[in-house]
C-alpha positions, 0 to 999 in steps of 0.5 A: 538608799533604797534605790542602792540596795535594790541595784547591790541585790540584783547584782548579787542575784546575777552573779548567783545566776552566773555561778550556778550556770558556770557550775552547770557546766563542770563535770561533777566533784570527785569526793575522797572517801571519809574512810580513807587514810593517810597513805605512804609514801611510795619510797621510803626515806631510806629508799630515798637516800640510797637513790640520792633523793631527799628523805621525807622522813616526817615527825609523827605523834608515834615517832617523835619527842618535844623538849621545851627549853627555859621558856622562863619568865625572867628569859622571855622578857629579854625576847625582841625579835616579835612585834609583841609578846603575846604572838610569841607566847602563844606559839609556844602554848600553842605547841604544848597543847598540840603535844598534848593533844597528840600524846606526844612525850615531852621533856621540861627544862629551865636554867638557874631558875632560882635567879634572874632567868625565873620560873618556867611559864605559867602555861606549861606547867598547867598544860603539863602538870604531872611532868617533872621539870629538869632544873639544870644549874648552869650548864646552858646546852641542855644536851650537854647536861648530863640530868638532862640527857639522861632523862633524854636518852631514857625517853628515847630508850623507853618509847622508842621514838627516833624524831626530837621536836625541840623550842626554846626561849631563844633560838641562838643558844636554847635551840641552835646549841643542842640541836647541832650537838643532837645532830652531831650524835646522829639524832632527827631534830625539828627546831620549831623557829616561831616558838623560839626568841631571839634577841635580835633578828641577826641572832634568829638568822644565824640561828635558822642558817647554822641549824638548816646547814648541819641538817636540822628541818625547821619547822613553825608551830601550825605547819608543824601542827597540821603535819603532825595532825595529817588528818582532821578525821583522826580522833584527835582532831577535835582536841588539835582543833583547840590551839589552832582556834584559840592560838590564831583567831582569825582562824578561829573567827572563821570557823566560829562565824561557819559553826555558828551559821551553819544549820541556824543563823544567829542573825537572821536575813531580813532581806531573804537573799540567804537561803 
């Protein structure tokens, strides 16, 4: 035993020797400024039209709006397209504490509530305890409600904001329907897909194939966090950090094993190989 383990430590210690000499060898790194920021496109999206090129026209936590459509308890129940139903309801908490994170104006809405769909998820009534939820009474296309878009277009109205970031219990009505009707009224929709159910996976595939052919851009939760967030030096980096430690935990084990080794090892080396 003793044998082995001396063979693995030098083992280790010449591959070090060969990294360093290998690192000897490279020209120096070259470190982007910390006070750098995120720089603009050369062309913008209607430049990029007018010359026939695709628009990067992005979601921004200054141009966008996220609607959270009838994530209700009784509705997400009947999800199936999951391995399990913590995945799925952790994309969507997820989401929401990004929104709130980022400030990002947020529109809630359930359906016929008072029934077998239920309540809308514990979660995000805690997440967003001071925003009213829009109780529509059967009419299924949220868009197609007029409370519901009337609280829409005042938002849109009152901050301005042009990009509709948009998830729902399931991506074959709460999603597909009012995003087609929002493009077809000329509205940017980012349908986030993995914070949106479906009964089957033929639902969720006609679903993303309906929704990417009439112009929508889908998106998942932690890509669309990281574009959302763009820099990790902003200030709201610390609290974007939070769904994306706690919402991915292999991810998080990552960072909390790094933190938690950084400057002090909480178990020590007794071999001395780690300086």
């Amino acid at each position: 035993m003793r044998h082995a383990l001396k063979s693995v430590v030098g083992a280790i210690a010449l591959a070090s020797v060969s990294t360093l000499a290998l690192a000897q060898d490279r020209p120096a790194d070259i470190v982007s400024s910390i006070k750098d920021g995120v720089q603009a496109l050369q062309s913008t999206p209607a430049q990029a039209r007018q010359a026939g090129r695709f628009a990067y026209d992005k979601p921004t936590p200054e141009n966008s709006v996220m609607l959270f459509i009838d994530h209700q308890v009784g509705l997400m129940a009947s999800v199936r397209d999951f391995k399990n139903a913590s995945a799925y309801k952790g994309n969507v908490v997820a989401l929401a504490q990004m929104a709130k994170a980022l400030k990002i104006p947020v529109l809630l809405t359930t359906s016929n509530a008072q029934w077998q769909n239920g309540d809308m998820l514990p979660e995000l009534k805690e997440t967003f305890p001071d925003q009213p939820i829009i109780r529509r009474t059967g009419i299924i296309n949220a868009y197609e409600d007029p409370t519901f878009r009337k609280a829409l277009l005042d938002l849109l109205k009152k901050t301005g904001r042009t990009h509709i970031i948009i998830s729902g219990v399931t991506i074959g009505t709460c999603v597909a329907f009012p995003t087609l009707s929002l493009i077809n009224d000329g509205y940017q929709v980012f349908p986030v897909i993995d914070a949106s159910g479906a009964w089957s996976d033929y639902e969720a595939d006609a679903a993303m194939s309906r929704m990417s052919g009439a112009g929508a851009q889908l998106e998942t939760v932690y890509a669309l966090g990281a574009e959302l967030q763009a820099d990790w030096k902003l200030p709201s980096g610390n609290d974007m950090l939070a769904p994306f430690v706690n919402g991915l935990p292999e991810y998080g084990w990552v960072v909390q094993n790094f933190w938690s080794n950084a400057n002090t090892r909480t178990v020590p080396d007794p071999f001395g190989m780690v300086k």
